[in-house]
ROLUMGU-445161 format. One record per residue: residue number from 0; x, y, z of N, C-alpha, C in turn. Coordinates in nm, 4 decimals. Each point is the difference from the previous one (the first is absolute). Layout:
BEGIN
+-----+----------+----------+----------+----------+----------+----------+----------+----------+----------+
:   n :      n.u :      n.v :      n.w :     ca.u :     ca.v :     ca.w :      c.u :      c.v :      c.w :
+-----+----------+----------+----------+----------+----------+----------+----------+----------+----------+
: NUM :        X :        Y :        Z :        X :        Y :        Z :        X :        Y :        Z :
...
+-----+----------+----------+----------+----------+----------+----------+----------+----------+----------+
END
This chain:
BEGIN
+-----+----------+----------+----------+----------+----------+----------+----------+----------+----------+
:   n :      n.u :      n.v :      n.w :     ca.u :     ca.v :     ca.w :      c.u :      c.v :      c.w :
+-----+----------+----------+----------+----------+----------+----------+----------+----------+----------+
:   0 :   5.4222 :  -8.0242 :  12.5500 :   0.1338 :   0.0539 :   0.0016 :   0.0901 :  -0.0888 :  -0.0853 :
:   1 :   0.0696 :   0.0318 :  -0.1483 :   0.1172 :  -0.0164 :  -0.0297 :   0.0944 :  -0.0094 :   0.0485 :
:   2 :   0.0460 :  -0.1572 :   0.0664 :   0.1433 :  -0.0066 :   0.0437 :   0.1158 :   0.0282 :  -0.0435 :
:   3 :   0.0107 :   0.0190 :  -0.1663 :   0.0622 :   0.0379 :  -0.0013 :   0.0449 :   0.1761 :  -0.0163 :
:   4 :  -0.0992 :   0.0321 :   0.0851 :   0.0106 :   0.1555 :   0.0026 :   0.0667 :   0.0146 :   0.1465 :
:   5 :  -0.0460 :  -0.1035 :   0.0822 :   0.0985 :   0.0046 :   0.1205 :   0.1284 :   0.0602 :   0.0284 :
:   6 :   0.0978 :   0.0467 :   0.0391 :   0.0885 :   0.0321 :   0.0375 :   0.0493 :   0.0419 :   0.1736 :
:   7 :   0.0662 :  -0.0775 :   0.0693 :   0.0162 :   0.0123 :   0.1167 :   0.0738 :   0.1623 :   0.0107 :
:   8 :   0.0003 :   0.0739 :   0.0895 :   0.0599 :   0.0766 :   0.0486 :   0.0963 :   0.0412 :  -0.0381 :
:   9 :   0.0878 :  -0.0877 :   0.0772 :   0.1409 :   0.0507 :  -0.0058 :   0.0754 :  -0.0925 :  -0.1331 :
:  10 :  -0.0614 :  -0.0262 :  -0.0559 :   0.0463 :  -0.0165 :  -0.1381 :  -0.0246 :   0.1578 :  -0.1223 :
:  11 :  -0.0627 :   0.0526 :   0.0313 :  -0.0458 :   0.1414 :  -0.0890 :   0.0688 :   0.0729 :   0.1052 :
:  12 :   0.0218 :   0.0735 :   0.1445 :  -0.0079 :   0.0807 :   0.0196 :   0.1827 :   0.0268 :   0.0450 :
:  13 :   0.0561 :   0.0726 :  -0.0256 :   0.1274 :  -0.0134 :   0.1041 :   0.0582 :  -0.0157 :   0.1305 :
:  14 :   0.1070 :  -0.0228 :   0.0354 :   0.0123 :  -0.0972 :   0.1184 :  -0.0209 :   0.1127 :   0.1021 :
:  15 :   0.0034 :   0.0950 :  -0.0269 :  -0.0053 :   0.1235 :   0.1494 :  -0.1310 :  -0.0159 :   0.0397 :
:  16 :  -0.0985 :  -0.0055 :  -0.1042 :  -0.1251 :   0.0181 :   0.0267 :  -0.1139 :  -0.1220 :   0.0622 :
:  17 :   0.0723 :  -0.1268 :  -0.0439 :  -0.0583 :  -0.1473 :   0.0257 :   0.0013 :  -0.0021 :   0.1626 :
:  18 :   0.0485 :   0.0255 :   0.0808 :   0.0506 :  -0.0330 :   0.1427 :  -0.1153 :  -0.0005 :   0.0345 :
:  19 :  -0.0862 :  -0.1175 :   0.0583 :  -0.0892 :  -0.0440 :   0.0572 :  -0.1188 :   0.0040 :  -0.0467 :
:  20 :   0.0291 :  -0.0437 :  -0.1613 :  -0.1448 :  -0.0021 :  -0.1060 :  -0.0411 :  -0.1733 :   0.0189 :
:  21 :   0.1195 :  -0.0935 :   0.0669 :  -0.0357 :  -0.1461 :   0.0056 :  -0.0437 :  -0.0478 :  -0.1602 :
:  22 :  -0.0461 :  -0.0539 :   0.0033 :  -0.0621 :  -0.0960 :  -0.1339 :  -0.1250 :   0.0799 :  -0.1037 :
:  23 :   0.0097 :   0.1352 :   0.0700 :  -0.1624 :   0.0764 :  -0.0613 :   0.0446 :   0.0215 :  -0.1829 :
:  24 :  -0.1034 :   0.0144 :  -0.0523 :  -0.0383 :  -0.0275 :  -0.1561 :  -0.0681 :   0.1299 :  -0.0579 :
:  25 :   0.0587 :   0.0214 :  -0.0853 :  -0.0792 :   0.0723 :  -0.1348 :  -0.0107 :   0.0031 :  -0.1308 :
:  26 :  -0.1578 :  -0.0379 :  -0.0487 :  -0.0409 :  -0.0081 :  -0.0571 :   0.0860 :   0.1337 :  -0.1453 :
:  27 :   0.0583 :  -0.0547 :  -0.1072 :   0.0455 :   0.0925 :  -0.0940 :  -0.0587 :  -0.0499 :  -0.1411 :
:  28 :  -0.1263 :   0.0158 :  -0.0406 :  -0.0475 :  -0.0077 :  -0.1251 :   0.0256 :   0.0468 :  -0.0575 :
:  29 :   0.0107 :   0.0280 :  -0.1403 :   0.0432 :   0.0616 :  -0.1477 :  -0.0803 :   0.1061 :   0.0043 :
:  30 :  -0.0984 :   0.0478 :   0.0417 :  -0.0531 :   0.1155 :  -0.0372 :   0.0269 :   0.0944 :   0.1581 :
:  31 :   0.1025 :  -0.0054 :   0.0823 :   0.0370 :   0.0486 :   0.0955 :   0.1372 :   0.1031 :  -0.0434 :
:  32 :   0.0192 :   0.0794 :  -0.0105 :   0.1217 :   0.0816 :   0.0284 :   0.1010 :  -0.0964 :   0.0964 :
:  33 :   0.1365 :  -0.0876 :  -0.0080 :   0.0664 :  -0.0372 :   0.1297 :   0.0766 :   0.0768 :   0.0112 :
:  34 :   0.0509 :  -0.0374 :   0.1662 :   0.0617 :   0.0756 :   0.0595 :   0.1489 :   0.0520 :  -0.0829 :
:  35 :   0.0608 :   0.1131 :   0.0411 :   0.0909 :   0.0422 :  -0.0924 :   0.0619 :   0.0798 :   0.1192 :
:  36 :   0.1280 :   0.0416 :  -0.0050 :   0.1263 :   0.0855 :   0.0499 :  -0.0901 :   0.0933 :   0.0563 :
:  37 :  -0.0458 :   0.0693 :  -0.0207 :  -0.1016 :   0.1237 :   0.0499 :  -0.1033 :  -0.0905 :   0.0702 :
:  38 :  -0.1025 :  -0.1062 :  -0.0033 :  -0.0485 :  -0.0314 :   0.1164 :   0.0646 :   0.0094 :   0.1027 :
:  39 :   0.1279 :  -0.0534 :  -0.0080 :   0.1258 :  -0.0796 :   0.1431 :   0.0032 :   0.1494 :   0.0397 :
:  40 :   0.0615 :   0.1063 :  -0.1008 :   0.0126 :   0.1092 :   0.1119 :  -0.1016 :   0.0780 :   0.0536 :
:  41 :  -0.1173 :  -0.0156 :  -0.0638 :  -0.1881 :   0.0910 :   0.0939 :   0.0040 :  -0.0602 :   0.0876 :
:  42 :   0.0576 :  -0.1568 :   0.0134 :  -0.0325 :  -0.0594 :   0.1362 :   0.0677 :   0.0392 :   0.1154 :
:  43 :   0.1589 :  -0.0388 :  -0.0755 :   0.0463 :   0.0726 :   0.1377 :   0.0271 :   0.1154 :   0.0304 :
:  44 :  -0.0568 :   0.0719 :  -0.0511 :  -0.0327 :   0.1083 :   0.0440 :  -0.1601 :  -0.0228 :   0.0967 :
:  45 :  -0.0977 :   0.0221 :  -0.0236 :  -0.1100 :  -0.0292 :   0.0411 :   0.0606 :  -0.0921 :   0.1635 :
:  46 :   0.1189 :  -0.0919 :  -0.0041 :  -0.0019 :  -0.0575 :   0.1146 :   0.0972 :   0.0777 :   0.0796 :
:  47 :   0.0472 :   0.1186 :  -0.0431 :   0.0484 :   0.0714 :   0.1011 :  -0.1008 :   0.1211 :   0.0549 :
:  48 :  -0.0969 :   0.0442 :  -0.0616 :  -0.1242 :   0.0972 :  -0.0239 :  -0.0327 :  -0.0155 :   0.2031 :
:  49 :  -0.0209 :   0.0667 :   0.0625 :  -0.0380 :   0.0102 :   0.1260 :  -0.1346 :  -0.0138 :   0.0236 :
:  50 :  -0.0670 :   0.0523 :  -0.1286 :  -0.1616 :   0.0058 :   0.0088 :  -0.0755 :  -0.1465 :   0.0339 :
:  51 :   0.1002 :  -0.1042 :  -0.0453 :  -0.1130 :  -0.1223 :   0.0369 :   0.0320 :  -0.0667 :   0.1358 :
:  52 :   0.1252 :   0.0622 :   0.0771 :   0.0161 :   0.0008 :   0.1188 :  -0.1316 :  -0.0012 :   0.0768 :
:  53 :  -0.0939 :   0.1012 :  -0.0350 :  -0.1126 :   0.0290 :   0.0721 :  -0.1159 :  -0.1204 :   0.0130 :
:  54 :  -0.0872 :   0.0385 :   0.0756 :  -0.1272 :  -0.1325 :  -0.0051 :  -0.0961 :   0.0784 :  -0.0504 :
:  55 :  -0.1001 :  -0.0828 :  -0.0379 :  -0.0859 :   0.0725 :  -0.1236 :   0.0102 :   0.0964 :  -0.1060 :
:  56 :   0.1139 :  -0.0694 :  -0.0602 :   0.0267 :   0.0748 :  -0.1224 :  -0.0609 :  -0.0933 :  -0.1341 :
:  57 :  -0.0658 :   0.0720 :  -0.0945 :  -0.0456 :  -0.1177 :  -0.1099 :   0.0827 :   0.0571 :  -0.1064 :
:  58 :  -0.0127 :  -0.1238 :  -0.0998 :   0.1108 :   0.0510 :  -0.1552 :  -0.1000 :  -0.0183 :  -0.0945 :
:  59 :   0.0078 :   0.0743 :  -0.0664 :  -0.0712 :  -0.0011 :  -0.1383 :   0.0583 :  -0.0199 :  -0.0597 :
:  60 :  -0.0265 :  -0.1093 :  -0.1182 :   0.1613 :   0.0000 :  -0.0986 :  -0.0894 :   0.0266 :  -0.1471 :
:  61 :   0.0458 :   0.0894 :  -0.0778 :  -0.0925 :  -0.0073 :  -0.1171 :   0.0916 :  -0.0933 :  -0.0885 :
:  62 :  -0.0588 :  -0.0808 :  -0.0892 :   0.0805 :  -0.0282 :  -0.1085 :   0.0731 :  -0.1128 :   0.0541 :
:  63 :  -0.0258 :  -0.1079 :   0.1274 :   0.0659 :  -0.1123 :   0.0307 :   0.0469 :  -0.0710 :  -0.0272 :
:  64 :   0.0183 :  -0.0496 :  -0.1423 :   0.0055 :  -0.1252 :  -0.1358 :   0.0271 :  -0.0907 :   0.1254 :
:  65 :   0.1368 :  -0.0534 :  -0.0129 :   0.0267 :  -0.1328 :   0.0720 :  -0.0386 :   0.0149 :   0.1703 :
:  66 :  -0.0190 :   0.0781 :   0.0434 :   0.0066 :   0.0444 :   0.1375 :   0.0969 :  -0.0566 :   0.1061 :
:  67 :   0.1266 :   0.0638 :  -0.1141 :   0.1150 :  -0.0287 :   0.1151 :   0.0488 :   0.0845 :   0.0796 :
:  68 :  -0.0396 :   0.1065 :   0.0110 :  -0.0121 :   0.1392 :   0.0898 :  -0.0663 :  -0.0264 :   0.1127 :
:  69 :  -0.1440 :  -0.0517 :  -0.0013 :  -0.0770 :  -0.0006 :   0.0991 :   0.0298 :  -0.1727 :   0.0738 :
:  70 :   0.0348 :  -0.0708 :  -0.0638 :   0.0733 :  -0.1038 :   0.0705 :   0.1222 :   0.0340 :   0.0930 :
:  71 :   0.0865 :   0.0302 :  -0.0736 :   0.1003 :   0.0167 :   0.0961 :  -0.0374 :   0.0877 :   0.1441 :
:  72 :  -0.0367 :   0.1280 :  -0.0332 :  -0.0777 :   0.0784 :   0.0545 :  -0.1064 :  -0.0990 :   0.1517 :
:  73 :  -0.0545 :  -0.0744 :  -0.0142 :  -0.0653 :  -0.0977 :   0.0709 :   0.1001 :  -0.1058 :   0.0870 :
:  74 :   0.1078 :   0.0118 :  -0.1000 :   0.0973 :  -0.0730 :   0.1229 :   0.0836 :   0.0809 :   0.0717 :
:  75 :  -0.0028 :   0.1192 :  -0.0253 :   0.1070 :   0.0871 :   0.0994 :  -0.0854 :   0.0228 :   0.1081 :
:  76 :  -0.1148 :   0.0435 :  -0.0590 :  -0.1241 :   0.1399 :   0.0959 :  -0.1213 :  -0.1108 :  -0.0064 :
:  77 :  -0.0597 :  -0.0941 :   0.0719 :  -0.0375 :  -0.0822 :  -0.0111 :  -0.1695 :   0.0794 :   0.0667 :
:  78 :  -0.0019 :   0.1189 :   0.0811 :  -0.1204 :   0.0599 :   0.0349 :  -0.0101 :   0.0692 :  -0.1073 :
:  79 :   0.0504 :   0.0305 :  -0.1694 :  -0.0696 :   0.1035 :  -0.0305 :  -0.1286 :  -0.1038 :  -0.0965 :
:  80 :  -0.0884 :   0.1463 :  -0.0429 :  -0.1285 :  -0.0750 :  -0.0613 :   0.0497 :   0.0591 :  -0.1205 :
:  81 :  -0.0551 :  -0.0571 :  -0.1506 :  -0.0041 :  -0.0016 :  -0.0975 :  -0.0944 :   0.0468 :  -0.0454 :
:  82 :   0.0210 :   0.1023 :  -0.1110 :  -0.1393 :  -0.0348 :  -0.1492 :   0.0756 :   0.0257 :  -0.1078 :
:  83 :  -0.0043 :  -0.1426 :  -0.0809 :   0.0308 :   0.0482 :  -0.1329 :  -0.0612 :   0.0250 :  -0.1602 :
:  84 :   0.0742 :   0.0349 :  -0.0817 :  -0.1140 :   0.0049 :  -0.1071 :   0.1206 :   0.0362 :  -0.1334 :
:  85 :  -0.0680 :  -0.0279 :  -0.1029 :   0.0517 :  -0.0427 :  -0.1330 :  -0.0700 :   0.0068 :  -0.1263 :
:  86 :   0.0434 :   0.0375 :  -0.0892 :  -0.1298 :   0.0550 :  -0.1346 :   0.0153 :  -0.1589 :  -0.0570 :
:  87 :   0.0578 :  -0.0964 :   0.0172 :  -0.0319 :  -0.1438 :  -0.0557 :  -0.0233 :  -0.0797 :   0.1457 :
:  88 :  -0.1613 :  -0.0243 :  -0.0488 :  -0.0280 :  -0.0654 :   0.1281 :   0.0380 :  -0.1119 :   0.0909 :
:  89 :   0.0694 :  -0.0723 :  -0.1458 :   0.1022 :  -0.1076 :   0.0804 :   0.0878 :   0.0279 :   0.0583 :
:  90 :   0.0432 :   0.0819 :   0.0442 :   0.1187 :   0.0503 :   0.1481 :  -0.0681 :  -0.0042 :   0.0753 :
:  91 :  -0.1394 :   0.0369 :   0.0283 :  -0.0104 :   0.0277 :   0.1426 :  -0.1157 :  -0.1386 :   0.0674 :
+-----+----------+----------+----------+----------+----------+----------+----------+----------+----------+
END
């Protein structure tokens, strides 16, 4: 891992969305799509979505690059399961 690909949290993400990300990290390499205005709003949207309310719900995310969807996602809804996948194998 490239440290300096590191990036804590709530340094990339906006302040509505950081609330109880603590010290967590993502990885943003050059060949990643980063996060942009339209991530911030799929998310919160997605964190008002009722569907992951449920238990045993899984996410498929196609196309994950940085996987800041399914991170955050892991800190709201902490029972859901994952699979992801990506046509450059380094995302996933």
């Amino acid at each position: 891992m490239k440290t300096k690909w590191v990036r804590r949290l709530d340094t990339v993400a906006p302040n509505d969305l950081v609330d109880g990300v603590g010290s967590r990290t993502i990885q943003l390499p050059p060949f990643v799509f980063p996060p942009n205005a339209w991530t911030f709003a799929f998310l919160r949207g997605l964190h008002k979505a009722p569907i992951f309310q449920k238990r045993g719900c899984m996410v498929w995310e196609i196309g994950c690059g940085s996987g800041m969807n399914p991170i955050f996602l892991r800190i709201w809804f902490p029972w859901l399961s994952f699979r992801l996948s990506d046509y450059d194998p380094r995302c996933t």
